[in-house]
Every structure is written in C-alpha cells, then in structure tokens.
N, C-alpha and C positions, 0 to 999 in steps of 0.2 A: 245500599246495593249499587248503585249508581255511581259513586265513587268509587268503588271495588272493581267494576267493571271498567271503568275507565283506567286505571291503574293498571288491570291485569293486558287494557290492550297497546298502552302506552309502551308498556315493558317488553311487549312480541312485537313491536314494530321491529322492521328493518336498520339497523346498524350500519351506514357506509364507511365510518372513520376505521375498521379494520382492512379495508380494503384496498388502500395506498398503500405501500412498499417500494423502497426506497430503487429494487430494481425496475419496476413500470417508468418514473420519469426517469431510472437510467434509458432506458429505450426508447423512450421518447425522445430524448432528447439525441439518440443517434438519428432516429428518424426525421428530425430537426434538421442535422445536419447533412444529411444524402439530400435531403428536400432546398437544403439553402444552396450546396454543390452544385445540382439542378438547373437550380435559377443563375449563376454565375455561369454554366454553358449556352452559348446563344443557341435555344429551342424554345420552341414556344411555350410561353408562360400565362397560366392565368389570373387575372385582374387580383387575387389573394397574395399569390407569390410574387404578382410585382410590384404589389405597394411593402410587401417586405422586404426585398432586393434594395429599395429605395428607401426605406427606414433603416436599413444594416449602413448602406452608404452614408444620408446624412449623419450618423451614429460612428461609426469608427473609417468613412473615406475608403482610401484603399486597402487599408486593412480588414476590408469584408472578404477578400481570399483567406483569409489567416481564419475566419468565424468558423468553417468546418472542422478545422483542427479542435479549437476551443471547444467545439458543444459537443466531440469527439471524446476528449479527454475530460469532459465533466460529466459525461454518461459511464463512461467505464469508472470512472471513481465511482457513480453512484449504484453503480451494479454491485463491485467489491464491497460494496457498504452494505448494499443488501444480502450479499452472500456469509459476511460475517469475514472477511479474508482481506487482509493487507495488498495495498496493490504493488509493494515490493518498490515502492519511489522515495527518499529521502523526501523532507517536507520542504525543504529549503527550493528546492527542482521545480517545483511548480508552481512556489511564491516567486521563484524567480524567472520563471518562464511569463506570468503575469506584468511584473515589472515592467519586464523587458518588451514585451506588447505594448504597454501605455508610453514607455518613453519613448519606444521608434514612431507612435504617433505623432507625440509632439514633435521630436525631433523631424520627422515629414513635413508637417505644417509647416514649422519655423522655416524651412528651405525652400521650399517651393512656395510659400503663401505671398511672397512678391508684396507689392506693394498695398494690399486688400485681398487680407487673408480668410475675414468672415465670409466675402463670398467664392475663395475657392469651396468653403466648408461647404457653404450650402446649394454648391452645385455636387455636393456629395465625391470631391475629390479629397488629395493631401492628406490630412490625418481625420476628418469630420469633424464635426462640431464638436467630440471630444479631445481630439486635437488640437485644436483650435483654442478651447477652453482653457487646458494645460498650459499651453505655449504662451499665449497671449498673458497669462498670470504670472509668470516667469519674465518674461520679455517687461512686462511693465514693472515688476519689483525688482530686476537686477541687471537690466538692459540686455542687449540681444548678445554681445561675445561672453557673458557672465552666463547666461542661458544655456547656450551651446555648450559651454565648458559644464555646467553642470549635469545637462544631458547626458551628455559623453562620459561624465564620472559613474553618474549612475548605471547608464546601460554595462559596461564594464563589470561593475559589481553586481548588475542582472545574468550576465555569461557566467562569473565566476558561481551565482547559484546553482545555474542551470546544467554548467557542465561539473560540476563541483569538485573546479579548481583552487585552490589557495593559496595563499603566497608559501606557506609553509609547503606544501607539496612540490610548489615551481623550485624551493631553496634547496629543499632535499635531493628533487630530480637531479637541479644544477651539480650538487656536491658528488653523487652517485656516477653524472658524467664525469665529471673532471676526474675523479678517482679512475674511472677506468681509461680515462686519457694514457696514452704513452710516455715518455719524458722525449721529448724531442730531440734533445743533445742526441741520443742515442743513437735515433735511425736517419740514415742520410735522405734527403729529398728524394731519391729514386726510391729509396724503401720505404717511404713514408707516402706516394700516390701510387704504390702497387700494391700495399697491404689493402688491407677491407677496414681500418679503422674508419676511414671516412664515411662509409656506404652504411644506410638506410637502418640496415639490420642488428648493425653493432652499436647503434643508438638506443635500441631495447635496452631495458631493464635487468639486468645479469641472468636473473632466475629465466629468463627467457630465451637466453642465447648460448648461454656456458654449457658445452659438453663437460661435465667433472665425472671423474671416477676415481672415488676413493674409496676401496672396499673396508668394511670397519672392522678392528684388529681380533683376531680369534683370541690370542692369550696376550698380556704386556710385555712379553719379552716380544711377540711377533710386532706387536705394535711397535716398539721401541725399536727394532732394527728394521723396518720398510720409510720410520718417520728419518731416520740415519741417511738410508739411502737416497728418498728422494726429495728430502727438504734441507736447503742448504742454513747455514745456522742462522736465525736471528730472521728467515725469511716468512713474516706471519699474513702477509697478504700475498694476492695471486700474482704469479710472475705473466710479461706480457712478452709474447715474442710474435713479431709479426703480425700482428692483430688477432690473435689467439690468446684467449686465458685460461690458463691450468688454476685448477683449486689447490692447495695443501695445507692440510690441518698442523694447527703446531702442534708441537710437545707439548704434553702438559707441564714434563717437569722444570719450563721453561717460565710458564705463564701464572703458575699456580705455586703456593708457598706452602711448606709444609710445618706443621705443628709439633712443638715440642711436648712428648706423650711427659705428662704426671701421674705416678704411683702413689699412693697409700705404702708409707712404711711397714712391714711386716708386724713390727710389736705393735702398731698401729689396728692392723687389723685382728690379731690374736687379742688384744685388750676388748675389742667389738664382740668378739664372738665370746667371750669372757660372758659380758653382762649378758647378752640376750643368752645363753645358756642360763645365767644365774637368774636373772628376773623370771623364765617361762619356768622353772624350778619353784621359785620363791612362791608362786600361784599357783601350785600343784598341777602345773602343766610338764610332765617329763618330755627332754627333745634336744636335738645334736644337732649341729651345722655340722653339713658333712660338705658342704661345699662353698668356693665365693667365686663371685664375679664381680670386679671393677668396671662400668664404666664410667663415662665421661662425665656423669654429671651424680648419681647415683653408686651404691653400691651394694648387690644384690647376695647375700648370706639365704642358702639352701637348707631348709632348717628338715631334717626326718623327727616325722612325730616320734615320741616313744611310746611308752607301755605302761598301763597304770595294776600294780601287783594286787587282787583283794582276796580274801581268806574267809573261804565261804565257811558251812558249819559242821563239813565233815573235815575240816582241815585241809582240804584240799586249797590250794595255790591257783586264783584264776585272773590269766593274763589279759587285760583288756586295751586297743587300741589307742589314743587318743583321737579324738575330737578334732579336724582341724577346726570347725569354728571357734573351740575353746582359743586357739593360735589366736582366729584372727581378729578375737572381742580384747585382747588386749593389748589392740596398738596404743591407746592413749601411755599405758604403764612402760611398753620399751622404748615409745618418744622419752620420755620423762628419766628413764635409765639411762636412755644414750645420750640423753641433753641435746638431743635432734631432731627439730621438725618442719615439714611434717614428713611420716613414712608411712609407707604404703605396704602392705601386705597381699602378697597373690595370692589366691590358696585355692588350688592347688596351681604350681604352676604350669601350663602347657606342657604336655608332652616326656613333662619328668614326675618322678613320684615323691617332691619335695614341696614345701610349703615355700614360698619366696618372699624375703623380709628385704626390702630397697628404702637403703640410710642414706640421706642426702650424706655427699662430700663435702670436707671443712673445706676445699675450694674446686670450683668448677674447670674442668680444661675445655680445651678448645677444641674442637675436631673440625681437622683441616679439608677441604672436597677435594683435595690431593691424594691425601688418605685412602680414601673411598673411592676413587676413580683407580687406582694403582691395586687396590685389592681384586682379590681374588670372584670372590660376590660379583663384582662389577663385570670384570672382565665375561664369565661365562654366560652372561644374558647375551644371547644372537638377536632380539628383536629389534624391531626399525627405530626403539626412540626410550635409549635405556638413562636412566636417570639417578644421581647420588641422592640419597637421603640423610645420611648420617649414621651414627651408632645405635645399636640398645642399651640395654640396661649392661649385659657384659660387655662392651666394648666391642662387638663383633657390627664388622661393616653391613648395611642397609640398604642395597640396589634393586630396583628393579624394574620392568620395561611398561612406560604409557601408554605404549599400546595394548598392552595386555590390561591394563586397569578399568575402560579404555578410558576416564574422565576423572578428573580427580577436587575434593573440596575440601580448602584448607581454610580453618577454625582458629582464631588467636585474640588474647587482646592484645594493646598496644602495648611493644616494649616484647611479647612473648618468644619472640622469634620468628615469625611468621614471615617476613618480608625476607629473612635470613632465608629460607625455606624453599620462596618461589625462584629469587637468584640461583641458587645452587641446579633447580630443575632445570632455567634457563642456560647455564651455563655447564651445566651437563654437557646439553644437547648441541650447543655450539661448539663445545671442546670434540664434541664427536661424530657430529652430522654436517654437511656441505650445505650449503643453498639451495641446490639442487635435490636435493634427499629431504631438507627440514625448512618448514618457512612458516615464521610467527605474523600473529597479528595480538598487539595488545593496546589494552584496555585500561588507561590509568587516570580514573579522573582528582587524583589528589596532585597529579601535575609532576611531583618527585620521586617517585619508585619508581618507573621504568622509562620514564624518559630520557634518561642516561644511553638507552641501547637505541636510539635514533641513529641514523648511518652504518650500522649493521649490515651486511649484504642480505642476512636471512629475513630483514623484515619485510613485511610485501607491502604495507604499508608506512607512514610515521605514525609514531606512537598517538592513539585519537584519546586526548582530554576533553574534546570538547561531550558533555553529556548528552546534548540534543542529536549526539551523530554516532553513538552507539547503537541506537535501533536499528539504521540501515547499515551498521558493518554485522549486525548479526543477522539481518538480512539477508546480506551480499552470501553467508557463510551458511545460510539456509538453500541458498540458489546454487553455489556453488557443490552444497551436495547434492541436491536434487539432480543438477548436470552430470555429477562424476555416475551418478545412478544410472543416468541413460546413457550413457559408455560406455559401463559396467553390462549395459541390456545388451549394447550393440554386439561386444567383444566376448557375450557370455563368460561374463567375469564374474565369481562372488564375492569379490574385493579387494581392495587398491592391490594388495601383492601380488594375486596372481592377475590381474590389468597389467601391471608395470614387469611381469616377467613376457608376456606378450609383448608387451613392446619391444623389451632387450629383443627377443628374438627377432625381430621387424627391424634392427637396427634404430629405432625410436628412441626419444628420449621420454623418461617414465616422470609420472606423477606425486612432485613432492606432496609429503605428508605438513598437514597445518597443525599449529599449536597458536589455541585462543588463551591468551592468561590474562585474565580480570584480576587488578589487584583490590577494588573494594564492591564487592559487590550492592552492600547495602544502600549504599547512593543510588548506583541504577534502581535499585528496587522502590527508592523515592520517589525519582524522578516519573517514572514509567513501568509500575510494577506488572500491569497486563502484557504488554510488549514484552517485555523482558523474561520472562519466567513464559510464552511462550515459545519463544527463539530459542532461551535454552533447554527448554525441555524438549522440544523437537531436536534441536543437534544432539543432544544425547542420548534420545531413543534412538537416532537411527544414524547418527555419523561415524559410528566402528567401524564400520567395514569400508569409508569414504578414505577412511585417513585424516580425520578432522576429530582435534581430541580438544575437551575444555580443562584448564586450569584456572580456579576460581576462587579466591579471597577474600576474607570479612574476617572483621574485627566485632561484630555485632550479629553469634549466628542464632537470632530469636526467633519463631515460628515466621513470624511479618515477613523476616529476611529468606532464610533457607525453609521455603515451604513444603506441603508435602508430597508436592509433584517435584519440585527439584532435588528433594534429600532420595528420595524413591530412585532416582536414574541418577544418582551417584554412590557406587555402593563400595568406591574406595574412599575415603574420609581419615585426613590428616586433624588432631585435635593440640594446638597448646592451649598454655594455662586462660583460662576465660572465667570469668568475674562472678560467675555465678552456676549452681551446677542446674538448673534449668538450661542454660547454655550448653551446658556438659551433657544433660539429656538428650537436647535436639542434635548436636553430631555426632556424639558416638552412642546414642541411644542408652546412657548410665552413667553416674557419677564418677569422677576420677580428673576429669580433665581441667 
C-alpha cells in the first residue's frame, strides 16, 4: 500500500520540462538585448548590468555594439521556431552574417593591437580576447601579411553570404549590361553624354526599365503583318535609339523549323481496317470502322459497334447491340492481327459515339512547335500565357493558356519526351510574351536542361542549380505573392489583370506574370521534402490570381515524390510513358501512361 501510494504521488507531481518553448528564450533573449543596448548608453547602470557590459567587452572588444543586433536576430529565429514558420532568410545569410562578425574581430585586433595586443584585449578594446585569440593563432602560423590577406579573403566570401552575391550573378549582371550597352561607333560624343544611357536608372535590370508594348497577335495573318511592319528583317533583339529600348518579337517563321508531315499510304490504311474488321468478326464481335485519324505518332480507326441477329422461339428476329467491353477484352487478339504493339483501345471515345482503336505507326513523325504555334488552336487562345503542346491522336493541334490551368505537372521517364515538353512551354512563351508581360525563374538541379536559357532577358534570375538555394527562391516567390496580395488589397484588385489594367489607365507600368519550371522535382523532394512541398503547395493554393504559375517535372512521380498535397493543387497533369503503372496511377489517377 505504501508503494502504491508513493507511485500514485510521484506520478501527480508537477511536470516543468513542458513549460519551456522555444518562443520564451526567443523573448528573453530580445529582452537581453534592450537590457545590453541600455548599458552601452551612458545612464546609470547597476552593479549586474555592469559587470555584463564588461564581460561583453573583455569577450568581443568593440564589438559589444554589434551584441544587440546578434541576441536580436537569435530571438526572432527562436520565436519563428516556436511559431512553426520559416523566418523567410536563405541559411547561408546568417552563417555569413556570423563569419563576418568573427573575422572583422580579428581583423580589429590585428590592426590596432600595436605592439601588445593581449593587453589591448583586456582593457576590453580591439576585437577582445576573442579577437585576440583568432588573430594572434593566424599571425603565429602564417605571419602577419599572410593573416591579413586571409582575413580579407574570407570576410569577402562573408559579404558574398550575407548579401548573396556570387560570381555567377556579378557575370551575368556584367553580360546583361554590356548587351544593353550601345555600339559606340554609332552615336557621336554629344549624343552619347546627352542620352540617359549613362544615368543611374538605365543601369537597372531591363524588366525594370523597359517600356514595351507589344500587343499579342488576334489571328496569324494579323500577327504576320504588324511583325512585317515593325521588325526589320533578321532584327531579334531590342533596337536602341538614344538610350531608349523598344522590344520586338521575332517571327516565328524565322526562328522556328518546320516538319515535314508523313502519311500512312491509303492501301496502307484500307489493309488496317481490313483485319480489325475481320478479326472483331472472327470472335463474334460484329463492327465497322466508319472513321480514321492519323496522328503523329499513333493511328486512331473509329470502330461502330454492330448488331448481334438472334431467333427467339416464335420466330421472331431480335436485334441486339454489341457490348463495347466485348471490343475492348480483345486488344491482346488485334495487337497479334495487326502485328502491332502495344494498342490501346478507348471505349467509348469522348464525345463521339465510336469505340477508338490507336495502332502505333510503322514510323513516328515529328511535330514541329511551328506547327502548332501557326495553327489555328493557338492563335484563338487571348490569355496572358498561351502555350504549344503538340498533337492528338488525330493530328489536330494542342494549345492552351497557363494561366487558365493555373499550374501544371509533367510525369515521364527518361528518354519519354518530357524535357521535349517543358522547352516547347518555354519557348512558347518567349516566342510570344516580352520581358515585361512574362519572366521566368528556373529550377534545374541536373545542371543541363535549362541552363542553356541563362542570358535570356525574361529570366529574373540565372538558372539556380545549386539545391541548398531553392528553398529561398521558393521563398522569395511565397513573399512575392503575399506582396502582390497586399497591392491587390490596396488597388481593390481581385487579380494581376485587373491590377495591371489599373495601371494602364494611371499611365503605369503593369505587373509581369512569373513562370517557376522545375525540371526534377524528385531531388528537391530528397534534399528538403518539408520545405519543398510546403512552398509548393502554398504557391499553388493561392498564386492564380498573383500571376505566379508552377511548371514541374520528374522523371520518378512515386507517392514520396508527387504527394497528396501537391497532386491535390495540381489538377492539370501532363503524363509520358513511366515505368510502371503505379506511376501511371499516382498522375493520372489509372493505368495507360
């Protein structure tokens, strides 16, 4: 009983280990720092706060100004950490903001520490006795101008954390400038320090400065005569007159190649329609191909079921339907008749009242994005961000607009086409949108699929490979919508088009639309699968109406990869051929792909 009782009071004692949370030392530790701010203004301090003022100084010197920022920025970290919520910083930013604290210490010491540097330390000047520490371990393993030079290396590479800069951004800025430089020959010295090229503003970024107005073409013959009129031949980038740049899109039929169409011979396809009439016969399946479509890669025979005649016991004649399942239980038998596999049978097909049998082609042709951009399809999509797809099964062209999808997720393995896929969208949107209208950010961490479109005018960044720095571009592209949201509040707007027709009328320049295209998704999802799958699920719940649309790729779309929050807010879904129809299930929800 005596044990029982002791047990039953051990177990109602008091608990304190739930009562820490990670935002209490955030707050404490801001109150840390108001309290250390405090003591660094001469007011009167007492005997507590001044043996800390003086243990801050022995401990980092002059750098006890800099300690309120520090225990600033380590409280609000540890607040977001309690809240559950990213604090929206690159991780590199504030390992490098740290760096860059310890070496300007040493780096103080080393220069000021004069001839007996221990006791500037411990008169709590220069860098402090952790300065001091640094330096003096430098200074004696690689002498004092080997010190310095390394200091000076690394603070450098502390900047570049902290403002995160890189060489590759400084190369690209460079190339960006120089391209929108003039040619010199051209304009004489008086017209070359009276233009604006010089001044502040025309140093911006294109997307920041260029007035363009290129309205996009209603039909292709309109488009073909306004590209006649105001782009002279062979002229694909912007002309520069007086420190002004005009945009003008090229022609397509300039820049783009077109495909020579291949047909199926006539007795060719009469022979086709031959067996699959005689084999769905030969199995007491009566049925007519009343129709055919060639496309490009397949070829689609329209079969009507027929009629099965039976002779009941009054003599009577009764006509009974056929079965389409009867059709489609014998695909294995018309592979085998046509000596082609594999085929697919639709039954019923959409929208018509035919059974659809698709024979692979004895050779595939090629469909050109010339094709399909010059059709018809294409042309009559008005929205902001219309994009080629390819053919069907009849060879009838495939267009339509990203923003109306508004996100899209493309499914392939290697080799399927897939990469064919995301280019054609790309190259859509450039063939038909300005800089100003359309601007990419992508995502390629295999290093070779879209690094090719670095130096582009529409990218708003260089192409980010590195894996550790796609959290904070899908960050940036989480903040960037939240912003355009509270602009949207200001301007009573319920989304980027009518915002950006407000501006027109304000004489403004409006808000291009962004396109994110990740070519492998499943790597981010290794690297950082929480992160990742929350950035994108948040941009896709709620970036339609921002003007921020995802394009997303994988070659691996397993549950792990395309989860059920991300297949959920992508309800357009692109599928090639994938390795396994579990695969086939998770994108397009059923076997086929």
């Amino acid at each position: 009983m005596a044990k029982r009782s002791t047990r039953k009071k051990s177990s109602g004692g008091l608990d304190l280990s739930g009562l820490w949370r990670p935002e209490i030392g955030g707050i404490l530790l801001l109150l840390v720092a108001l309290l250390t701010l405090l003591s660094l203004i001469p007011v009167e301090r007492g005997v507590v706060m001044q043996r800390w003022i003086d243990l801050l100084r022995l401990g980092v010197g002059w750098g006890v100004w800099l300690m309120p920022v520090c225990f600033v920025g380590l409280g609000l970290w540890l607040i977001f950490q309690g809240l559950d919520r990213e604090l929206g910083v690159e991780r590199e930013r504030p390992v490098g903001a740290v760096l860059l604290f310890l070496l300007a210490l040493a780096l103080v010491h080393l220069i000021a520490g004069g001839d007996d540097p221990q006791a500037l330390a411990a008169q709590g000047d220069g860098g402090g006795y952790l300065g001091y520490a640094m330096s003096n371990l430098l200074v004696s393993a690689l002498g004092t101008p080997a010190a310095v030079l390394v200091l000076v290396t690394l603070s450098i590479i502390g900047l570049m954390m902290v403002f995160g800069v890189w060489l590759d951004d400084v190369w690209f800025a460079l190339k960006r400038a120089a391209r929108s430089m003039p040619d010199r020959q051209s304009l004489s010295p008086t017209k070359l320090l009276n233009s604006r090229l010089l001044t502040r503003s025309n140093l911006l970024p294109r997307r920041e400065q260029l007035p363009l107005e290129v309205p996009p073409p209603e039909s292709p013959h309109a488009s073909q005569t306004t590209q006649t009129l105001t782009q002279p031949q062979g002229s694909v980038f912007p002309r520069i007159i007086g420190g002004e740049q005009t945009w003008h899109l090229p022609p397509i039929d300039e820049i783009l190649e077109s495909a020579p169409e291949q047909d199926l011979s006539q007795s060719e396809i009469r022979e086709r329609v031959r067996i699959i009439e005689d084999t769905l016969s030969s199995f007491g399946v009566p049925a007519k191909v009343i129709e055919v479509n060639q496309g490009p890669t397949v070829t689609q025979f329209g079969v009507e079921p027929g009629y099965l005649e039976r002779r009941e016991s009054g003599g009577r004649v009764k006509r009974s339907k056929i079965k389409v399942s009867k059709i489609a239980n014998l695909a294995n038998d018309l592979s085998l008749a046509l000596a082609a596999s594999p085929i697919r049978i639709e039954a019923p097909v959409p929208g018509r009242s035919v059974v659809g049998i698709e024979v692979p082609n004895s050779s595939v042709a090629m469909v050109a994005l010339r094709t399909v951009m010059e059709s018809d399809a294409f042309a009559k999509i008005k929205g902001p961000l219309p994009i080629a797809l390819g053919q069907d099964v009849a060879g009838n062209p495939i267009a339509v607009d990203l923003a109306y999808m508004p996100h899209l997720l493309i499914a392939g393995a290697t080799g399927s086409g897939k990469s064919v896929c995301v280019n054609s969208i790309i190259s859509s949107l450039l063939c038909t949108r300005t800089p100003a209208e359309v601007q990419f950010i992508m995502i390629d961490p295999k290093m070779v699929e879209l690094t090719l479109y670095n130096g582009i005018p529409h990218l708003r960044a260089p192409v980010v490979i590195e894996l550790e720095r796609v959290v904070g571009v899908l960050n940036w592209a989480t903040r960037e919508m939240d912003d355009r949201y509270k602009l949207f509040n200001k301007a009573r707007a319920r989304n980027v088009a009518a915002y950006n027709q407000k501006l027109l009328a304000k004489g403004e320049k409006p808000l291009p639309y962004v396109v994110i295209v990740i070519d492998e998704l499943a790597d981010l999802m290794m690297v950082a699968p929480d992160e990742v799958e929350r950035a994108i699920c948040r941009i896709a719940q709620m970036a339609r109406a921002t003007g921020i649309h995802l394009v997303i790729a994988t070659q691996r779309p397993s549950v792990d990869v395309v989860t059920g929050l991300i297949k959920a807010n992508f309800p357009a879904r692109i599928s090639f051929a994938v390795t396994s129809q579990v695969d086939s299930r998770v994108i397009i929800d059923g076997p086929g792909a």
